[in-house]
Backbone as CSV, one residue per row, in Angstrom:
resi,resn,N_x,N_y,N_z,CA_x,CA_y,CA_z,C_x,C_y,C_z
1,UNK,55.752,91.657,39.810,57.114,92.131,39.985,57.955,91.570,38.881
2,UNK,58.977,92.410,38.164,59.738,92.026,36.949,60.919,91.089,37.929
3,UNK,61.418,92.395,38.618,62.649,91.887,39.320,63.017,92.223,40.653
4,UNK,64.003,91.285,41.381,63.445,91.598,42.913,64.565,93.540,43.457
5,UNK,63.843,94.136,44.236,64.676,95.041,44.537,65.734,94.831,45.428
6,UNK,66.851,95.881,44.692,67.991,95.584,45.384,67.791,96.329,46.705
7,UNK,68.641,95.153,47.684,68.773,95.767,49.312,69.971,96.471,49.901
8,UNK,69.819,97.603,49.649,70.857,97.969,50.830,71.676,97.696,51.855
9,UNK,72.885,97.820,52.383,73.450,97.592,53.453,72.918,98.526,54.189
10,UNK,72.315,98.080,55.553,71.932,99.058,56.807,73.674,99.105,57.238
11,UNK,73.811,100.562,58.318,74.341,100.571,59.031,74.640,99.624,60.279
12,UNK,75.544,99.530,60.700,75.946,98.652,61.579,75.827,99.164,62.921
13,UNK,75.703,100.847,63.140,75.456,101.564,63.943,74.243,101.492,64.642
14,UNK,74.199,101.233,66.089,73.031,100.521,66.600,72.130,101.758,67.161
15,UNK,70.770,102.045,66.271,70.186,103.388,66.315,69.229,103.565,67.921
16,UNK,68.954,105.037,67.950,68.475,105.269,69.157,67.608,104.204,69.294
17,UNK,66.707,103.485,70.862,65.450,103.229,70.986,63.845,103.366,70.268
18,UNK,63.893,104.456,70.155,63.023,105.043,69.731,62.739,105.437,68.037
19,UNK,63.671,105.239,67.641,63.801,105.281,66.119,62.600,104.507,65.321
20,UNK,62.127,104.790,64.824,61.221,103.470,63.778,61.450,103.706,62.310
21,UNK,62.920,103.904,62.163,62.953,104.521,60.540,64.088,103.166,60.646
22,UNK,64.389,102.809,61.909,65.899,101.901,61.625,65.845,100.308,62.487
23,UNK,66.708,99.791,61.942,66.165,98.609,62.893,66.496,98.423,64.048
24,UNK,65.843,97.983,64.941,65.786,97.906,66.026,66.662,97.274,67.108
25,UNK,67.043,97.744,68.045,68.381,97.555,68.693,68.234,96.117,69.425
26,UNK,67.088,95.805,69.822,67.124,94.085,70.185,67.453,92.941,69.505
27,UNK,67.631,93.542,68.722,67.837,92.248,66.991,69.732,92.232,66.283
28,UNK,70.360,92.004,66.686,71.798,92.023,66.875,71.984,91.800,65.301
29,UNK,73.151,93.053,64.810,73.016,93.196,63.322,74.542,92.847,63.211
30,UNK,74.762,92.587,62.013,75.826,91.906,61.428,76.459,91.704,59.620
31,UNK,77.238,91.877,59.592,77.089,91.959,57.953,76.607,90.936,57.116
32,UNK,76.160,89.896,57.501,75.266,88.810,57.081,73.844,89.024,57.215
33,UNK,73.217,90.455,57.744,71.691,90.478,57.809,71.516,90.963,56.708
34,UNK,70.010,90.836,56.555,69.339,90.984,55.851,67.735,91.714,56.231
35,UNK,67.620,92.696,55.402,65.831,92.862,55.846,64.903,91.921,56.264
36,UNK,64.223,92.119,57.309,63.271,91.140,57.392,62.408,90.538,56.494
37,UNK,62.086,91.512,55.680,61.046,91.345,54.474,61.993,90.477,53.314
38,UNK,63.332,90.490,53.230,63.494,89.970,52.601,64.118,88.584,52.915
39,UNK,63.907,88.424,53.980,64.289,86.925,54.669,62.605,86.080,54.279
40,UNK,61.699,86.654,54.628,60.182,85.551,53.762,60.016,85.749,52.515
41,UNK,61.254,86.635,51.675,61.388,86.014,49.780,62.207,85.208,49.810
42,UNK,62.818,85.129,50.285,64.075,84.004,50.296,63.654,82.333,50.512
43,UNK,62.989,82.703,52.003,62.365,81.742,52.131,61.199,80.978,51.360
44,UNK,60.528,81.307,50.458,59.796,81.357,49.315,58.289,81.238,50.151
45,UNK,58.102,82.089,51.241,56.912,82.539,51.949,55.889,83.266,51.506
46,UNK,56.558,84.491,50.809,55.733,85.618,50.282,56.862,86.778,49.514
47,UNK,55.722,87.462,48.913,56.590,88.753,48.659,57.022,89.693,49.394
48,UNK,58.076,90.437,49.199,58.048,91.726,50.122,57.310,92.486,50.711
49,UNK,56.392,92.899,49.600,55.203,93.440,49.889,54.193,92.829,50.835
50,UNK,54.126,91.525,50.046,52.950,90.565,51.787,53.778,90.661,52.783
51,UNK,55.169,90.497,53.209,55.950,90.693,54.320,55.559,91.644,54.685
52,UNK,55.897,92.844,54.401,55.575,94.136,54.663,54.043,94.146,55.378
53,UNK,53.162,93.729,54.975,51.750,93.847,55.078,51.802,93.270,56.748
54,UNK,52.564,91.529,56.687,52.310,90.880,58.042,52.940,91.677,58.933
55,UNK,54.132,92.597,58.380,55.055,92.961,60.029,54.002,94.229,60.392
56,UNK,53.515,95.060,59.214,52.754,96.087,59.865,51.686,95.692,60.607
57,UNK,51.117,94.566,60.437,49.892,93.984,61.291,50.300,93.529,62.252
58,UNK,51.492,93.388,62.380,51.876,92.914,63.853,51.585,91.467,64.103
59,UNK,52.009,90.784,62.753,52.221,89.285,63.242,53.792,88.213,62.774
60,UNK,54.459,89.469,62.870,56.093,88.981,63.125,56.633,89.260,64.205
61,UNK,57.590,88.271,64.703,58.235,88.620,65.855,59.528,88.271,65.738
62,UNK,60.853,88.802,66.311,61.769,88.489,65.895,62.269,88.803,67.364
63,UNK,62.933,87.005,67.820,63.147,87.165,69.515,62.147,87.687,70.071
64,UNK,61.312,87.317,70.155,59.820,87.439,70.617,58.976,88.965,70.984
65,UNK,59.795,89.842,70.099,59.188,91.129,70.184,58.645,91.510,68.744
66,UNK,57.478,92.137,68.740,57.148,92.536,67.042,58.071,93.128,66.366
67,UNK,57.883,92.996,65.459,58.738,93.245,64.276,58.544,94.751,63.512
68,UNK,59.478,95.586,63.170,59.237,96.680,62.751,59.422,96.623,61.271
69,UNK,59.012,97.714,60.030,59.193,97.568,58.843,60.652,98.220,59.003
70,UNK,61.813,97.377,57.891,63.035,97.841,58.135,64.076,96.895,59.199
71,UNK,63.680,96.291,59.879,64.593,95.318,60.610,65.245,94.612,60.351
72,UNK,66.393,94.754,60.422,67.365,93.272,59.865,67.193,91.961,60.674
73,UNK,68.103,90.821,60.304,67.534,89.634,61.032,68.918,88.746,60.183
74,UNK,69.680,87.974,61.352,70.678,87.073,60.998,70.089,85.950,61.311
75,UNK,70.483,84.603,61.018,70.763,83.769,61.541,71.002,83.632,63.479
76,UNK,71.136,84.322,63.878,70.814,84.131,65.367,69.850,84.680,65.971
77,UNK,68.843,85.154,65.043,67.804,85.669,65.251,66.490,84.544,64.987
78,UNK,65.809,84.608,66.070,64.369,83.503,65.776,62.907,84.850,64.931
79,UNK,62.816,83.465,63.639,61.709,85.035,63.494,60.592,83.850,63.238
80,UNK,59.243,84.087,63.788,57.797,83.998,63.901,56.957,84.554,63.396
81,UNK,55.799,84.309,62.736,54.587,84.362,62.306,53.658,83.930,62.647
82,UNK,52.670,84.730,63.429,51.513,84.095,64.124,52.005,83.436,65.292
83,UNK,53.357,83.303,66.095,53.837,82.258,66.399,54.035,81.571,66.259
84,UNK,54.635,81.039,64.972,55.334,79.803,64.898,56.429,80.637,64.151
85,UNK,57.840,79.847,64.202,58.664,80.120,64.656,59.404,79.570,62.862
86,UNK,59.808,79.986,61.724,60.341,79.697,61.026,61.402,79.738,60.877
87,UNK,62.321,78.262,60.246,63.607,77.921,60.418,64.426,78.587,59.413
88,UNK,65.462,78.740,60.139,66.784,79.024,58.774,66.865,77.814,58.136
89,UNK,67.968,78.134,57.278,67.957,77.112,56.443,68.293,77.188,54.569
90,UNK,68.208,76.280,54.127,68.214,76.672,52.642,67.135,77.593,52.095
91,UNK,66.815,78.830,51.535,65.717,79.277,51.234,65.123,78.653,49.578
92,UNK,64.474,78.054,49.790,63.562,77.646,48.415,62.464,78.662,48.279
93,UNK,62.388,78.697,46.724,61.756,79.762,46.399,61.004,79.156,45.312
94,UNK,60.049,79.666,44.899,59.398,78.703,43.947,58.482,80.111,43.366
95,UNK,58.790,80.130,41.860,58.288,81.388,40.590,57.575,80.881,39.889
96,UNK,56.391,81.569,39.166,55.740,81.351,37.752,56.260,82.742,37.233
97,UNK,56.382,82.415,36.127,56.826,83.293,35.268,56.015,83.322,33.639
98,UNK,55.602,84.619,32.987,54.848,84.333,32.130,56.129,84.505,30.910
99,UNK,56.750,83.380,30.363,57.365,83.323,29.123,57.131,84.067,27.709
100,UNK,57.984,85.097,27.492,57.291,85.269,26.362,58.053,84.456,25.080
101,UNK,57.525,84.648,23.805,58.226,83.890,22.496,59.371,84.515,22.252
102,UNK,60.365,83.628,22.314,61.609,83.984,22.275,63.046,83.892,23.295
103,UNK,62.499,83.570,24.267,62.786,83.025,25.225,63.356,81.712,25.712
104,UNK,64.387,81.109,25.730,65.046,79.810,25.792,64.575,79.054,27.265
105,UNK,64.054,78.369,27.368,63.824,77.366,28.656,64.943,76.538,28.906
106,UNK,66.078,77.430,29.209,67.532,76.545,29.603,68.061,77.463,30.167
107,UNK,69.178,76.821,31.765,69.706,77.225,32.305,71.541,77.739,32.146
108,UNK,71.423,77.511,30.705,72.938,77.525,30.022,73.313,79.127,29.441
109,UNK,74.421,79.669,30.261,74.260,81.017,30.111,74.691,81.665,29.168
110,UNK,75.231,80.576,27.976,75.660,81.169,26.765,74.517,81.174,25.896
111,UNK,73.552,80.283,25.830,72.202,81.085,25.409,71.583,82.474,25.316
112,UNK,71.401,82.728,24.138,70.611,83.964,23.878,69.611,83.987,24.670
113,UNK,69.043,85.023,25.757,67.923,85.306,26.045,67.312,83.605,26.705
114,UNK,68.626,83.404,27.257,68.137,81.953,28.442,66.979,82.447,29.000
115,UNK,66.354,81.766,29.948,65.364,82.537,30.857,65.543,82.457,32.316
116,UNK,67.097,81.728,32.271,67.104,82.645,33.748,68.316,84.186,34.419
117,UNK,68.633,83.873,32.475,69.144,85.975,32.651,67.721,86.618,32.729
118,UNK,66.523,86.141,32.066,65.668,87.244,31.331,65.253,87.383,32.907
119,UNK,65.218,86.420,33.199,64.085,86.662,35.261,64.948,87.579,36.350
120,UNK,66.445,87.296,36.124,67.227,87.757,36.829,67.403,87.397,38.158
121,UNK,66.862,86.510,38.879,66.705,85.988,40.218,67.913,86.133,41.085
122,UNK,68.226,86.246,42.148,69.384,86.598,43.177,69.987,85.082,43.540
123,UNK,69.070,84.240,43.588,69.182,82.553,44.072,69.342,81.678,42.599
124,UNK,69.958,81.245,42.867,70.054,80.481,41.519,69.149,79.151,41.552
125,UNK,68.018,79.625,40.566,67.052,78.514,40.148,66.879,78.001,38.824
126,UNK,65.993,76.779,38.522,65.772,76.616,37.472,64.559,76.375,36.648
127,UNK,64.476,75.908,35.744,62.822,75.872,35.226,62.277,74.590,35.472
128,UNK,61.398,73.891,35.906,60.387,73.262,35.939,59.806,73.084,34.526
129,UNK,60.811,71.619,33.918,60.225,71.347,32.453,60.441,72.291,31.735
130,UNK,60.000,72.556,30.581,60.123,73.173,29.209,58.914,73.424,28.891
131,UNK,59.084,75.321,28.106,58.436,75.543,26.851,58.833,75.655,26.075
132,UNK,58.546,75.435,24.793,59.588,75.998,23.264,59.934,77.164,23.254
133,UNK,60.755,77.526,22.241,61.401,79.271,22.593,59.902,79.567,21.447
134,UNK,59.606,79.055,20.957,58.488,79.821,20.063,57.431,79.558,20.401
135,UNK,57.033,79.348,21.972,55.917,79.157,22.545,55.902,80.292,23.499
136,UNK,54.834,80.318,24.403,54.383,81.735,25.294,53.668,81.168,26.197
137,UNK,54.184,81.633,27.680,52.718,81.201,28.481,53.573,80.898,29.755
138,UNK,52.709,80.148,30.657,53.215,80.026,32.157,54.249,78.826,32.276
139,UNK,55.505,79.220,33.409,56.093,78.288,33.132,56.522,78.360,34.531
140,UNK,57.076,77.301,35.701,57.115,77.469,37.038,59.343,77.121,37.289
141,UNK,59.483,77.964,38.344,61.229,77.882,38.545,61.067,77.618,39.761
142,UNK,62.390,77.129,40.391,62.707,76.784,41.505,63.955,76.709,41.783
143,UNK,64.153,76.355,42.844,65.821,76.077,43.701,65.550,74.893,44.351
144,UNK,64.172,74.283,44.241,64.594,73.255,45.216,64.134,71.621,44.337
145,UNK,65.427,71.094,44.018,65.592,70.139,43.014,64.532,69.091,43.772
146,UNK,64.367,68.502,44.717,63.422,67.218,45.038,62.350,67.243,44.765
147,UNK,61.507,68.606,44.079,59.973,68.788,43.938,60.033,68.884,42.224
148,UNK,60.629,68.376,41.523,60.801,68.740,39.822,59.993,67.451,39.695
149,UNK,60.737,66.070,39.904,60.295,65.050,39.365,58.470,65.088,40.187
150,UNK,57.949,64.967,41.428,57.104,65.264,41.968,56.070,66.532,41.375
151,UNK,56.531,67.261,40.122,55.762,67.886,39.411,55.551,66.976,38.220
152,UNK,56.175,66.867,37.599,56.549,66.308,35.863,56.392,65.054,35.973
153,UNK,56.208,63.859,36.218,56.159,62.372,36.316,54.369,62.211,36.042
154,UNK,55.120,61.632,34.897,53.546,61.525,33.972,52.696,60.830,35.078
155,UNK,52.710,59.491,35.631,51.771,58.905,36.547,51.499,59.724,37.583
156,UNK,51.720,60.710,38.091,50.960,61.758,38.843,49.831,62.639,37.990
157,UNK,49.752,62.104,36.928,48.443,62.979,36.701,48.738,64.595,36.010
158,UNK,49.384,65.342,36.372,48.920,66.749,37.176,48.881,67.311,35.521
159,UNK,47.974,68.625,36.163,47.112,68.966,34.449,48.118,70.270,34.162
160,UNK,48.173,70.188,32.473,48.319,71.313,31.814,47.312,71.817,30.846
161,UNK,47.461,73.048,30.859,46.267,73.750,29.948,46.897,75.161,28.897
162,UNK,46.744,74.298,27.996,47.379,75.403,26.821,45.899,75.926,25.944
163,UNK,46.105,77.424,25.177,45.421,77.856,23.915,46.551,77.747,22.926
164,UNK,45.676,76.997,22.159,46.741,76.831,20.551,45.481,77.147,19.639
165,UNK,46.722,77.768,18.845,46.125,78.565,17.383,47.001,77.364,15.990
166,UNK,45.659,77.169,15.444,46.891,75.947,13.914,46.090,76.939,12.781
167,UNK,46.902,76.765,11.609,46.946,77.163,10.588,45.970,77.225,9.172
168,UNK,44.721,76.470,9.300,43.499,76.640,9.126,42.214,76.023,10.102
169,UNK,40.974,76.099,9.805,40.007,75.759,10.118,40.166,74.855,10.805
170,UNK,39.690,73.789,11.343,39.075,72.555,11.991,37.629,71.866,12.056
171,UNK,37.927,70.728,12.267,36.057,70.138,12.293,36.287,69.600,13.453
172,UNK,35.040,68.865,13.447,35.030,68.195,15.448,35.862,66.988,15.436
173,UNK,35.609,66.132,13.772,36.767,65.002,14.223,37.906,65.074,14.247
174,UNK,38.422,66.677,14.234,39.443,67.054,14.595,39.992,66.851,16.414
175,UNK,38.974,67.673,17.088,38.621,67.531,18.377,38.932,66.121,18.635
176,UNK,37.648,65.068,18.543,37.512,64.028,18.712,38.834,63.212,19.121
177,UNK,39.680,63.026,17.423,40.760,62.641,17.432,41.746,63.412,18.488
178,UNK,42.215,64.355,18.870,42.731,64.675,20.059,42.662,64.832,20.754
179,UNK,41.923,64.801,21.478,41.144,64.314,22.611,41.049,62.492,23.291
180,UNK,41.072,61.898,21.687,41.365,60.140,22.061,42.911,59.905,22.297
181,UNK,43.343,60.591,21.510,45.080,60.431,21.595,45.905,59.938,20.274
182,UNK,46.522,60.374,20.119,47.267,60.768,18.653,48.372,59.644,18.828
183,UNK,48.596,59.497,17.232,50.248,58.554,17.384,51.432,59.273,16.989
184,UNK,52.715,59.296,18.011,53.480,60.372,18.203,54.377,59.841,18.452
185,UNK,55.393,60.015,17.166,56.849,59.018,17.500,56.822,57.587,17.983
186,UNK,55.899,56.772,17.383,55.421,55.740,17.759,54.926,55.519,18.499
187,UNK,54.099,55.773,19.618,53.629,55.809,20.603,51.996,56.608,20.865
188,UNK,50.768,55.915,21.041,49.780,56.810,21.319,50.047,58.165,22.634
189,UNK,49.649,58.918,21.845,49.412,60.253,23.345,48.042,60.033,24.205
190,UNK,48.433,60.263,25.592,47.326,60.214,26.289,45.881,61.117,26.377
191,UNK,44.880,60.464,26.690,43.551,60.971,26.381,43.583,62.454,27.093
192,UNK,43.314,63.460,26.442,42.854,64.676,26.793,41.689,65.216,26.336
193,UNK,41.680,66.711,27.084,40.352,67.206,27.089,40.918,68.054,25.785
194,UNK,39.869,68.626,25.099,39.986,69.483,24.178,38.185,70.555,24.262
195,UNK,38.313,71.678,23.825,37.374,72.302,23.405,37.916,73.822,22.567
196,UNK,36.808,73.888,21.557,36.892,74.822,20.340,36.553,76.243,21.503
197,UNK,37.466,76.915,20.572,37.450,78.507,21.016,36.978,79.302,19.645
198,UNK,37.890,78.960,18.677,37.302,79.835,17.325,38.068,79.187,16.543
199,UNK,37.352,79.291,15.269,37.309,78.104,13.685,38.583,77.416,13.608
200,UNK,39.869,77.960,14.019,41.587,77.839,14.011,41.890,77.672,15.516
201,UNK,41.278,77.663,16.868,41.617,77.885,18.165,41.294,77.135,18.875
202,UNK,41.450,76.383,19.543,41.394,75.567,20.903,42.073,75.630,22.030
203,UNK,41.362,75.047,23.177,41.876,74.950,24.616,41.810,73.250,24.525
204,UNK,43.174,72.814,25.280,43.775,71.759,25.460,44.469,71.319,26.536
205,UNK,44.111,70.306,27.742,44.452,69.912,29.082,44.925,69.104,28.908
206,UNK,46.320,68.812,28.901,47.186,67.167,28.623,47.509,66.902,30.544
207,UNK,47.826,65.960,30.525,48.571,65.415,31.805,49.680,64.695,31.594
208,UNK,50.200,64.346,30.558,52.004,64.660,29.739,52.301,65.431,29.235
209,UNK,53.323,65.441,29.503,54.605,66.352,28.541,55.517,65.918,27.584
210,UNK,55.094,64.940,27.129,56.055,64.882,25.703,57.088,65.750,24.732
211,UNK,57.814,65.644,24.391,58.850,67.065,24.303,58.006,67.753,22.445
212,UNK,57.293,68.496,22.367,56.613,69.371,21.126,55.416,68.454,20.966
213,UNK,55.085,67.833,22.065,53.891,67.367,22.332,52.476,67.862,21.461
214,UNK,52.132,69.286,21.131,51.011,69.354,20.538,51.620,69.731,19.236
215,UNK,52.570,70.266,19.129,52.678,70.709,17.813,52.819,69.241,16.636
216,UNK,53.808,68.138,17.254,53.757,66.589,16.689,52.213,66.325,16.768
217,UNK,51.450,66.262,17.878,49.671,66.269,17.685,48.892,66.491,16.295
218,UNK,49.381,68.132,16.156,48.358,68.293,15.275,49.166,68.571,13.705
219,UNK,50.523,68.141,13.911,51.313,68.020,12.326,50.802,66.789,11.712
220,UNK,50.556,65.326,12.989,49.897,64.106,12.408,48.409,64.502,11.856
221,UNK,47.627,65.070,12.356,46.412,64.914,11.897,46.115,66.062,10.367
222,UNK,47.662,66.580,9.788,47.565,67.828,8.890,47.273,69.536,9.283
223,UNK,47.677,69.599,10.948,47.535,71.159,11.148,49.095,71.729,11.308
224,UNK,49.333,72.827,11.468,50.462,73.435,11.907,50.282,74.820,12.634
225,UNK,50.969,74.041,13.914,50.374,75.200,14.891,51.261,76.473,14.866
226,UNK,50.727,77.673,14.845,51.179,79.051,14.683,51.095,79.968,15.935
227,UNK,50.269,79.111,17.009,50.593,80.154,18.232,50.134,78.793,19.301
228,UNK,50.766,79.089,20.077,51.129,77.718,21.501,51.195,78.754,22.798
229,UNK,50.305,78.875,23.890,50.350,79.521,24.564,49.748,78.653,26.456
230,UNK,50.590,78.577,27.038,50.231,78.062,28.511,49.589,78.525,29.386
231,UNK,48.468,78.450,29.853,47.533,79.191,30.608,47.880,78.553,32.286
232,UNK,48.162,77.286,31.946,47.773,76.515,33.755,48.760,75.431,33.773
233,UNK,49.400,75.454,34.796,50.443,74.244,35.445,49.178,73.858,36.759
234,UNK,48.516,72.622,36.540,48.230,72.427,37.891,47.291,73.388,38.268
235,UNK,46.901,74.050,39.468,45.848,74.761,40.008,46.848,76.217,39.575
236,UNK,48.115,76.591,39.257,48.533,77.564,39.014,48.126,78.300,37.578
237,UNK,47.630,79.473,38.420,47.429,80.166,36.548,48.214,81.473,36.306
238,UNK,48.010,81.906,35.251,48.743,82.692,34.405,48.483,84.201,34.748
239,UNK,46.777,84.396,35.039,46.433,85.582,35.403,46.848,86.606,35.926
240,UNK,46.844,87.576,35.853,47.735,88.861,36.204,49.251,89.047,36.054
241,UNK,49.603,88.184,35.288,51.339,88.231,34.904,51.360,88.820,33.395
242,UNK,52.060,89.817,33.093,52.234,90.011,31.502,53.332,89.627,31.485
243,UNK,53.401,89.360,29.987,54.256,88.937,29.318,55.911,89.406,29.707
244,UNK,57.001,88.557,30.038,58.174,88.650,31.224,57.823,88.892,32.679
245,UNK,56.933,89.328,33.085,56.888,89.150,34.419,57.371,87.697,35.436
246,UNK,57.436,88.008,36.184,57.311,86.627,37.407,56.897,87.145,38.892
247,UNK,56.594,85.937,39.770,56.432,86.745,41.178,56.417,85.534,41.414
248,UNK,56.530,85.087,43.279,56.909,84.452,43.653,55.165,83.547,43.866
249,UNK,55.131,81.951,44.507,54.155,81.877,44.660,53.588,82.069,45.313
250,UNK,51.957,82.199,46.140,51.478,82.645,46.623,51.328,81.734,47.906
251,UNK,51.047,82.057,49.085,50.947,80.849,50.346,49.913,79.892,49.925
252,UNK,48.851,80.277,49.367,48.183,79.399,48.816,48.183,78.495,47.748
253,UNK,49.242,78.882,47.012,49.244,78.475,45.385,50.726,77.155,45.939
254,UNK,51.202,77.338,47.347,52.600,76.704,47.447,51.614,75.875,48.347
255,UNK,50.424,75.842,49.296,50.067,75.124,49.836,49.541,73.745,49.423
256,UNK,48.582,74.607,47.997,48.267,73.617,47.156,49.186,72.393,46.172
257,UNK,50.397,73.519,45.945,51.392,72.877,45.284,51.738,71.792,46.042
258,UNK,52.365,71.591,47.104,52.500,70.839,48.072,51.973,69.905,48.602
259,UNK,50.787,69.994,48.683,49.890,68.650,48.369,49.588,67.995,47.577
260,UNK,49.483,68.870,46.357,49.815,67.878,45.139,50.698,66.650,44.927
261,UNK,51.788,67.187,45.505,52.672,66.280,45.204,52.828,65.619,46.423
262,UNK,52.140,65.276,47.563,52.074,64.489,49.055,53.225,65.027,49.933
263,UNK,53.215,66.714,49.592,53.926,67.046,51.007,53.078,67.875,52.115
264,UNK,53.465,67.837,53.179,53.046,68.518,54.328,52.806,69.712,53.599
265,UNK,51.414,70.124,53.907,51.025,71.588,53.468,52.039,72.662,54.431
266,UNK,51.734,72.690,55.771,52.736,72.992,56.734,53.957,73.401,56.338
């Protein structure tokens, strides 16, 4: 999904019984509702579309009756999944987005081609760390500020995985040396993985973020990198996103996220 679809105002007019084109008269509507489907994007549950999928299967309930596609739902409405019963509340939402080059990793809206005009989001979020504007690749947003540092804090470990392209050839004690750790603004960089893709190309797993981290890498050892591209935050990958896309994360990809960083999967 590029961008989320806009929702309509339903009528306020409370439709026959029998209707299944409209929402349903047990569910008390108000100019503060919202589609059901779009109350679990908000909530950063699923997409519309997976919403869509659970209410047609008949495992939403809203005030303890199933849920129809099309139903609105306020705040005085209890809505369930599987039975359990999810809270209102702040909706956190949590995006990967595939960055393309050119693209500013800042939330400052006088920026050219910031990236959070280019995403367009309804909730106001932000990026999770930095890519260069002349870099490309996966990059993760949010709304909910207490899980940033719990991503990014070098002593947690958590892996990144870039393809970089430098500006001629390479040998292995090329590898070698980055892989042991480079000296970078005074300071050694930490040990990473490295492996050759083709004569100019490598794949590279850091667990810091240093700010131009590989490109300072391989300017010390005499390369200059010409293409910088992010494949993996963590167990999150890049796959099936082209270039500007985003979509929200997946129940699984937020379950995992979440433990990563020692929260209740739940």
């Amino acid at each position: 999904m590029n961008k989320p679809d806009r929702t309509q105002q339903e009528s306020l007019t409370v439709p026959p019984p029998d209707s299944s084109h409209h929402p349903s008269p047990i569910t008390h509507h108000n100019p503060q509702s919202i589609r059901i489907n779009k109350f679990f994007t908000q909530h950063g549950i699923c997409s519309r579309r997976e919403a869509d999928a659970l209410i047609e299967s008949g495992r939403v309930t809203i005030n303890g009756r199933t849920a129809k596609l099309g139903d609105q739902v306020s705040q005085a409405d209890a809505i369930a999944r599987d039975g359990t019963v999810i809270p209102w509340g702040q909706a956190f939402v949590y995006i990967k987005y595939h960055k393309p080059v050119g693209v500013t990793t800042t939330s400052e809206s006088h920026v050219p081609r910031n990236i959070i005009a280019e995403i367009g989001h309804p909730e106001r979020i932000f990026p999770i760390g930095r890519l260069d504007k002349d870099s490309s690749g996966l990059i993760l947003l949010t709304n909910d500020g207490s899980i940033v540092n719990e991503i990014l804090r070098t002593e947690f470990g958590h892996e990144r995985e870039y393809v970089v392209e430098v500006d001629h050839p390479f040998d292995e004690a090329f590898l070698t040396q980055m892989a042991a750790g480079v000296m970078v603004l005074g300071s050694l960089t930490k040990p990473c993985r490295m492996e050759r893709v083709r004569a100019n190309r490598f794949r590279i797993v850091l667990t810091e973020g240093r700010n131009r981290q590989i490109r300072r890498m391989c300017q010390a050892l005499g390369y200059r990198v010409t293409g910088l591209h992010r494949v993996r935050i963590m167990h999150i990958g890049i796959e099936g996103l082209h270039a500007g896309q985003w979509k929200l994360l997946t129940e699984r990809e937020r379950t995992h996220l979440f433990l990563a960083v020692g929260r209740p999967a739940g």
